[in-house]
C-alpha positions in Angstrom: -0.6 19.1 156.6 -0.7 15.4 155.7 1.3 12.6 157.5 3.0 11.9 154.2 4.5 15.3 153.7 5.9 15.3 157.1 7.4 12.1 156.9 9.1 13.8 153.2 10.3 16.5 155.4 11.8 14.4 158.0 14.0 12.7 155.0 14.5 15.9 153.4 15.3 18.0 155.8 18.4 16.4 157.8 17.8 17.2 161.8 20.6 18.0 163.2 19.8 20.0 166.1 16.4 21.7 167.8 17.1 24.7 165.5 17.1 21.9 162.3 13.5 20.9 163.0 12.9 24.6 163.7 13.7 25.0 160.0 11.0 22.0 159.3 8.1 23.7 161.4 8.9 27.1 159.5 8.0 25.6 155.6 5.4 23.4 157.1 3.9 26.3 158.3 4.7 28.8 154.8 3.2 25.7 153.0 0.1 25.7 154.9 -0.2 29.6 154.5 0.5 29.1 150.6 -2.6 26.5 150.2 -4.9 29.5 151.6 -4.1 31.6 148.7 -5.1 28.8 146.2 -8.7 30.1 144.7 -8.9 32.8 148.0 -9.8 36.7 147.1 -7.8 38.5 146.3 -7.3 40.9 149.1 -6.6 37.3 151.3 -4.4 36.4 148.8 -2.1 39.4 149.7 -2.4 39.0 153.3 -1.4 35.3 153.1 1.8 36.9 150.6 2.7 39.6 153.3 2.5 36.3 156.1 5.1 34.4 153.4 7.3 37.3 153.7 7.4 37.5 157.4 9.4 34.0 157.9 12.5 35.5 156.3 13.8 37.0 159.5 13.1 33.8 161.1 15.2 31.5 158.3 17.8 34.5 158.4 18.2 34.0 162.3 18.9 30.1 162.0 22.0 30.7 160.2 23.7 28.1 157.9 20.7 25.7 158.8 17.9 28.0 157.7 20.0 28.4 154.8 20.9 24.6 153.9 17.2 24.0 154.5 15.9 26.8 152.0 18.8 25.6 149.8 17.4 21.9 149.7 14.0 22.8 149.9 13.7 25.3 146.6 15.6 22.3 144.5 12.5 20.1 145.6 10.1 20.3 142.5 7.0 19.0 143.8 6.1 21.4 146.4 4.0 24.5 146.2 5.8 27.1 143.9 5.0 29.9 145.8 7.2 28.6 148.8 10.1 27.7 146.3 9.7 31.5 145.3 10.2 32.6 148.5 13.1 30.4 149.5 15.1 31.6 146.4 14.0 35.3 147.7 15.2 34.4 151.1 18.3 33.1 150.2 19.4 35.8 148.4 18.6 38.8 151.2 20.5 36.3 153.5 23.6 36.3 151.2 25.2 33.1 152.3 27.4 31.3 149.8 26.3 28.2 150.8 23.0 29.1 149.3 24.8 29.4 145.9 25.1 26.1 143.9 21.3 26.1 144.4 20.1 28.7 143.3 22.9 28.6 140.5 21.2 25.1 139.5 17.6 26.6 139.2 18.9 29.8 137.3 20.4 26.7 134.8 17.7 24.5 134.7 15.5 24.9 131.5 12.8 22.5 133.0 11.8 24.8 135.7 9.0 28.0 135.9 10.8 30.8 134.5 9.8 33.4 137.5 11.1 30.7 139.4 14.6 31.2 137.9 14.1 34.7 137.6 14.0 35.0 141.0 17.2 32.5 141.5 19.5 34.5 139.6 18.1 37.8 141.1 19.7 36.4 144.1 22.6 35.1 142.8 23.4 38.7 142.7 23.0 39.3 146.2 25.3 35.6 147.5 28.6 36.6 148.8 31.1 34.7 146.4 33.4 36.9 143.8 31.4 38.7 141.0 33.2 36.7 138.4 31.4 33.8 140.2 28.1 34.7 139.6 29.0 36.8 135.9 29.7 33.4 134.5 25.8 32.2 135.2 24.4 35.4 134.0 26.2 35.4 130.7 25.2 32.1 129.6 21.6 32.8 130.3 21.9 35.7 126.9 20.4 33.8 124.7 17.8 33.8 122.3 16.2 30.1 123.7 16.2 31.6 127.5 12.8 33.0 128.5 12.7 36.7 128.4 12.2 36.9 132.2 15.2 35.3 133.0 17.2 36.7 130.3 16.1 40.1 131.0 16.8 39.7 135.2 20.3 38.4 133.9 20.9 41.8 132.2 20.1 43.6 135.3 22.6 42.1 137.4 25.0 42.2 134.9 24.3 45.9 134.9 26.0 45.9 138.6 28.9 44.1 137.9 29.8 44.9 134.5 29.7 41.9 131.3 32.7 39.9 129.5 30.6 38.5 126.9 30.6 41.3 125.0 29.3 40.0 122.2 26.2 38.4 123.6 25.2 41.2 125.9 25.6 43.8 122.6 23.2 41.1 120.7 20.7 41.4 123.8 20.3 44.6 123.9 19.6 45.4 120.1 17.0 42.6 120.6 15.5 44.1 123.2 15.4 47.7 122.0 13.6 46.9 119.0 10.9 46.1 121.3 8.5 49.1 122.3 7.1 47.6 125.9 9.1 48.9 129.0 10.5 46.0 130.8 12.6 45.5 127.0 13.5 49.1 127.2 14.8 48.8 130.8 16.4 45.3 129.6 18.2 47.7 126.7 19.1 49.9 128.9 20.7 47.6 131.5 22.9 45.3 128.6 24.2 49.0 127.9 25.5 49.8 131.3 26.9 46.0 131.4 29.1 47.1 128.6 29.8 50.5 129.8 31.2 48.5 133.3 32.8 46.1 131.0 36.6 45.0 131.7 37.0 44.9 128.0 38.2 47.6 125.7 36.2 46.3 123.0 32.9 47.2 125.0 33.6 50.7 123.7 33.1 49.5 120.2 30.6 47.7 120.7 28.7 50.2 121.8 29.2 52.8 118.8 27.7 49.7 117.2 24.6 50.2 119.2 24.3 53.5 118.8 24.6 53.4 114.8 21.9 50.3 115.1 19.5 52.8 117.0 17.2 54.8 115.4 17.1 58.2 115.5 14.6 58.9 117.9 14.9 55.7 120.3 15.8 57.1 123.7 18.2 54.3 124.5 20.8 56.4 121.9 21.2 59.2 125.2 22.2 56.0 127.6 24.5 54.9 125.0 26.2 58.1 125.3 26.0 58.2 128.8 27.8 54.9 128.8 30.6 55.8 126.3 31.1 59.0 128.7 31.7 56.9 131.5 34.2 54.7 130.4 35.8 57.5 129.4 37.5 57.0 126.5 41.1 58.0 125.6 42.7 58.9 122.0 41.5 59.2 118.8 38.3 56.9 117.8 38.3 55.1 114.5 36.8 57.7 112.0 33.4 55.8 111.7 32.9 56.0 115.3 33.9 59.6 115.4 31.5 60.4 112.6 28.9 58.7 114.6 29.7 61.4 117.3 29.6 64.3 114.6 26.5 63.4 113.0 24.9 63.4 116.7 25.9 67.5 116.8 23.6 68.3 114.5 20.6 66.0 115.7 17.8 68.1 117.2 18.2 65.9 120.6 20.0 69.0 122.7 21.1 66.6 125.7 22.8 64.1 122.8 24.5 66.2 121.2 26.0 67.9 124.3 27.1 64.3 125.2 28.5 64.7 121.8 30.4 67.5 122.0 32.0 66.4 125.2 33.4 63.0 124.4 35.0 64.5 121.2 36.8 67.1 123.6 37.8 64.6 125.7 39.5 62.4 123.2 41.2 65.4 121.5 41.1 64.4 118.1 42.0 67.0 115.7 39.5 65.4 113.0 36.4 66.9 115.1 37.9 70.6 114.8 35.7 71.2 111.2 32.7 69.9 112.4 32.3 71.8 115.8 33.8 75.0 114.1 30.7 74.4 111.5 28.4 73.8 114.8 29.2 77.4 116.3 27.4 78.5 113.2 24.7 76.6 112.7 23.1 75.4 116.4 20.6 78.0 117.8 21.4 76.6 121.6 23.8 78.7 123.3 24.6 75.8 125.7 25.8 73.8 122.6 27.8 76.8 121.5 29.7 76.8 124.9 30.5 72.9 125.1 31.4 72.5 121.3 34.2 75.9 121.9 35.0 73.8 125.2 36.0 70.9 123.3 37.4 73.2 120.9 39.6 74.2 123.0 40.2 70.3 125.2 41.6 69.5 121.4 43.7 73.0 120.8 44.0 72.5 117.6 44.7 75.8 116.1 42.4 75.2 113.3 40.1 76.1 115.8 40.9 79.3 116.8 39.4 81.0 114.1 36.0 79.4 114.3 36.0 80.1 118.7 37.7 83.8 118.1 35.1 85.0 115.1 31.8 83.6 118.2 33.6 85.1 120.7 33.9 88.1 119.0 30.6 88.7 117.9 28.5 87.6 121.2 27.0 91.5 121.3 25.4 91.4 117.9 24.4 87.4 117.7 21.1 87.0 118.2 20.9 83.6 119.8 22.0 85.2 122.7 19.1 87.6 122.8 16.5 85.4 123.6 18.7 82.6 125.7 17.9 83.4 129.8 21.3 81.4 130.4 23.2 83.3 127.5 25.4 85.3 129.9 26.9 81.5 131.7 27.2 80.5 128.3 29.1 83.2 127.0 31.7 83.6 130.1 32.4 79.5 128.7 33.0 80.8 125.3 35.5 83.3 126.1 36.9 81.1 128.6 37.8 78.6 125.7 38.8 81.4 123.3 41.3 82.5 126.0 42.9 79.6 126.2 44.0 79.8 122.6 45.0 83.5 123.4 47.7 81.9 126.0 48.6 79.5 123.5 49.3 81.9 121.0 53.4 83.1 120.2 54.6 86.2 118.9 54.3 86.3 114.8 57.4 85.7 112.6 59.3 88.8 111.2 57.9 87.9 108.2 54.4 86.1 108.6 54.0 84.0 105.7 50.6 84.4 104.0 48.1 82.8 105.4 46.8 79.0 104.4 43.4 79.0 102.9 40.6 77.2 104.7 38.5 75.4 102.5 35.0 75.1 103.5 33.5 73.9 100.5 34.2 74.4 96.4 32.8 73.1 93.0 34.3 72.7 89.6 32.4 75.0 87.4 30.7 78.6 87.4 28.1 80.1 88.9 25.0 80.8 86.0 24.2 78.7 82.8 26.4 79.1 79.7 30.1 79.3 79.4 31.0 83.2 80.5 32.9 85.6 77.8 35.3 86.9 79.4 37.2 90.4 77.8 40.3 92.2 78.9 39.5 95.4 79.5 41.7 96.7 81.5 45.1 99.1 81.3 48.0 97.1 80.5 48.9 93.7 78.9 49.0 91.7 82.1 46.8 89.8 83.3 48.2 88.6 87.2 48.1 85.1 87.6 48.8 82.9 90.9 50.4 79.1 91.0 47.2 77.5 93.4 43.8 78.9 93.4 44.4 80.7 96.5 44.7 84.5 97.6 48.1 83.6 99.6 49.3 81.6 97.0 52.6 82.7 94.9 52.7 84.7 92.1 53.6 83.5 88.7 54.6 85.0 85.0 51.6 87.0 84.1 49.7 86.2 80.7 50.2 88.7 78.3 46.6 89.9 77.2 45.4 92.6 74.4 42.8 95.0 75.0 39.2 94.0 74.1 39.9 90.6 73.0 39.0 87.2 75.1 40.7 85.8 78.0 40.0 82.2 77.3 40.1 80.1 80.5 40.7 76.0 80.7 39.3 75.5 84.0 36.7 77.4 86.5 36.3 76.7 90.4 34.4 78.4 93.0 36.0 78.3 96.6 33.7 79.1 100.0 35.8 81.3 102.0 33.0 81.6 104.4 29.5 79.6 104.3 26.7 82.1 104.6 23.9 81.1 106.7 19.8 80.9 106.6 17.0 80.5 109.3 14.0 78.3 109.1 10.9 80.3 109.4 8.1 77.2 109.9 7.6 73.4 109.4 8.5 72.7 106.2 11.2 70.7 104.3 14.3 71.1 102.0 15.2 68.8 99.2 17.0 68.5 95.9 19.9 66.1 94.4 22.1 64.9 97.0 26.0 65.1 97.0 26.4 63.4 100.3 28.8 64.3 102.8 31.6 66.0 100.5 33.3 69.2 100.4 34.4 69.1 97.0 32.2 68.6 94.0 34.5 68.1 91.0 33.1 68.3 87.4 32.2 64.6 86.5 30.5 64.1 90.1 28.2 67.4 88.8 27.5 65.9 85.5 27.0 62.4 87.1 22.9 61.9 88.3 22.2 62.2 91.4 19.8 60.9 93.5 17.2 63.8 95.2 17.2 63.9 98.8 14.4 65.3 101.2 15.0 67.1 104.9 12.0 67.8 107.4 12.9 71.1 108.9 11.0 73.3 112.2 11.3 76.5 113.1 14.7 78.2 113.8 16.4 75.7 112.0 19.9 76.9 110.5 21.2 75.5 106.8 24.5 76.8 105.6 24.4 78.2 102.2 28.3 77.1 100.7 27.9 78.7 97.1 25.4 79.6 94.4 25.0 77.7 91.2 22.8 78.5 88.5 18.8 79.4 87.7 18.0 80.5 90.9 20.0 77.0 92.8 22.0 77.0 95.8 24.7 74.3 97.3 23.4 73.9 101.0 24.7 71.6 103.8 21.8 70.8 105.8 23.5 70.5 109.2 21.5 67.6 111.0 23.2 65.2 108.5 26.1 67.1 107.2 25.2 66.4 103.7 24.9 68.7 100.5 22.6 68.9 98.0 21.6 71.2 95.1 18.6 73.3 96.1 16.6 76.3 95.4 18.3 79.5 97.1 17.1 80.7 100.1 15.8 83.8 98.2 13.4 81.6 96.0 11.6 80.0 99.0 9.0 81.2 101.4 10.8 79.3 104.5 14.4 80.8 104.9 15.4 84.0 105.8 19.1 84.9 104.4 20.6 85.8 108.1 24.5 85.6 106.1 25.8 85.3 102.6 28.3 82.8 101.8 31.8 84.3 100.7 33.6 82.6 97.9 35.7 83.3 95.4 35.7 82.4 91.9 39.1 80.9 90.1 39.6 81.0 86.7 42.7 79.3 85.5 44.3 80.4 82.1 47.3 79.6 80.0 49.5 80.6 77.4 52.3 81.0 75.1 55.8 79.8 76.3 53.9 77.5 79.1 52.8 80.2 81.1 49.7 79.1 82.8 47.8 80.2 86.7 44.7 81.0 88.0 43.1 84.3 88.4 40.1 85.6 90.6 37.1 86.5 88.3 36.6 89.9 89.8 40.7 91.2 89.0 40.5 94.3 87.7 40.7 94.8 84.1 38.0 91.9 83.8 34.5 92.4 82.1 32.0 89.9 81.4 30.3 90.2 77.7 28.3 87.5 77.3 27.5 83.8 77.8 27.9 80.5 75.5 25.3 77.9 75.3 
């Protein structure tokens, strides 16, 4: 040690007491053990580290000198960087605020080593002063100018403390999940939980943002959801964000979409009831069964009692629960569910109304090519007509009709009662012209092009099959994306096995003399088909 650096010390360092020049001795000495590691082996070089690390205790018992003196010393930019390291270190496992405008000055300062300020604000997070204190530091280090190492360390302390800058932190973490190394993953992931501990309700939206700026397969989508879960949202989401949630059911990712399923119980939004009533018939995991009927029944919306009531009672013949070693947990949570809709329910009217028809999916036309002939052949001179394509829907004025001539029809819709069902038998994909997400199909959107739409599928897959159309085509929803398109039938493939049919029913609407007009069902008796138009 030369003359000159103790005389620096002597003005740095302000001796105050015996303890004071204690402080001096102690860097003098971590100095002269830092010098040994310049150009040394390796192995020496960790020994000299291990003899840096062993001075803390001895700062940490000086009190509020050692920590004024590792305070002024780390703000001293010509000495050996190695000791600055360790008095930032220091500092923070000793806690003291006094130790704070330091370290908050090299955390700041865009001049000095960036593992340097890393290291300040990683103990920034351990000074005792209020987290807002120490929030405000971290937040302005999010920016795009700041070195990653001391952005990133910023990100993990807001992690503990939770972010205001919403905003900035969301714009960190899409940054750093585009990034494939693993200290940007764990910098993702940390900028997520900052939001989830967010003060701020818009935090919640901000990250739905995220998780519709995610890919599919990036695993930072599962914290997301973790992180919406624990703020624990209450009432309805906005319906983008809650299509976000739906579209995450049918995702091959089991743990997401059991995330899923449980925030969109816990918000009880009656939206979600007709897509997890289509996930009890689609999903081959019996856990997913039981925490979409759960959330089924966290909403009670009646709407859902059908879908819950038809699983329940069918657990003996379903097959998924054949093969599932946890089927028998899972199905004590289904009936569980169902039975809370079986305490909600009240005793029927005298006269129960008919019942309102669900409408899973319909089209505007026929199934087949050409126009269908359609001949009265039936007893009478009445064909029965209703006022709405529906089975419970009044009755009108019949249409008077003579035997063996036309019944002449003005309009023609097909109306999925029930979607029928097919399995995936191996690797392969589905595709044909793409409807989108859409439960009615109406006659210009048929005759309008559409673009054609492919869908990698693996084994044990399910598709619901809503309605067949014509030469050997099918209208299928593929459930992973909710979306229809126009496909070859199950039948014509060498990839799905039919497991259900779809039921739908076939309207026909006619009118005639004296403005008597309705809708009919293509199977009423006293119908035959003769022929087809083209």
């Amino acid at each position: 040690m030369t003359r000159a650096f103790a005389v620096l010390l002597l003005l740095t360092v302000p001796v105050l007491t015996r303890a004071a020049e204690s402080t001096r001795t102690l860097l003098e000495r971590m100095e002269r053990t830092a010098s040994r590691m310049e150009g040394a082996h390796p192995l020496d070089r960790r020994f000299a580290f291990k003899e840096l690390e062993g001075f803390r205790g001895a700062f940490k018992d000086r009190g509020v000198l050692g920590v004024r003196a590792l305070a002024h010393y780390l703000e001293l930019k010509d000495r050996p960087l190695s000791v600055r390291l360790h008095a930032a270190g220091f500092l923070g496992s000793i806690g003291d605020a006094e130790g704070y405008p330091a370290l908050r000055r090299t955390a700041l300062d865009s001049d000095e080593d960036p593992g340097l300020r890393s290291t300040a604000v990683l103990a920034l997070g351990s000074i005792r002063v209020p987290p807002r204190t120490v929030r405000a530091v971290f937040e302005s280090l999010l920016q795009d100018s700041i070195p990653p190492l001391v952005e990133r360390e910023a990100l993990g302390q807001l992690a503990k403390i939770g972010t205001r800058s919403v905003g900035a932190t969301l714009s960190a973490a899409k940054r750093y999940a585009a990034s494939e190394d693993s200290l940007s993953r764990i910098a993702a992931k940390h900028a997520t939980t900052a939001l989830e501990k967010s003060p701020l309700p818009e935090a919640t939206l901000a990250l739905f943002d995220l998780l519709r700026h995610l890919r599919g397969d990036s695993p930072l989508r599962g914290s997301v959801l973790t992180a919406l879960s624990g703020r624990n949202p209450q009432g309805p989401f906005s319906r983008r964000d809650r299509e976000t949630l739906e579209e995450i059911l049918f995702e091959p990712h089991l743990t997401r979409a059991l995330q899923a399923a449980r925030l969109l119980g816990r918000t009880r939004d009656s939206r979600a009831v007709e897509a997890l009533s289509r996930l009890l018939r689609t999903s081959p995991s019996t856990q997913l069964l039981a925490e979409a009927c759960d959330a089924l029944a966290a909403i009670g919306d009646p709407r859902g009692r059908e879908a819950l009531a038809r699983l329940r009672d069918g657990l003996s013949n379903d097959s998924r629960f054949r093969m599932d070693p946890k089927a028998g947990e899972h199905a004590a949570r289904i009936e569980a569910a169902a039975a809370v809709f079986d305490a909600q329910a009240t005793p029927p009217p005298a006269t129960p109304p008919g019942p309102a028809a669900v409408v899973l999916f319909r089209y505007e036309g026929w199934p087949g090519e050409g126009r269908p002939v359609i001949v009265w052949a039936g007893p009478g001179d009445a064909l029965a007509l209703k006022r709405e394509p529906s089975r419970a829907a009044q009755d009108v004025e019949p249409l008077k009709v003579t035997p063996g001539t036309e019944v002449d029809f003005t309009h023609s819709l097909v109306i999925t009662r029930e979607s029928g069902l097919a399995r995936v038998s191996r690797k392969a994909a589905v595709s044909g012209s793409s409807y989108g997400k859409t439960e009615i199909i109406d006659a210009p959107a048929y005759r309008t092009p559409k673009p054609t739409e492919e869908f990698p599928l693996k084994e044990g897959d399910l598709l619901e099959i809503l309605a067949y159309r014509a030469e050997g085509s099918c209208f299928i929803r593929v459930p992973m994306s909710g979306r229809v398109i126009e496909s070859a039938c199950p039948e014509n493939t060498d990839f799905l096995k039919i497991l259900e049919q779809p039921k739908t029913d076939w309207w026909l609407r006619a009118s005639g003399p004296g403005g008597v007009f309705g809708w009919f069902l293509s199977d009423a008796p006293g119908l035959e088909f003769r022929s087809r138009r083209f």
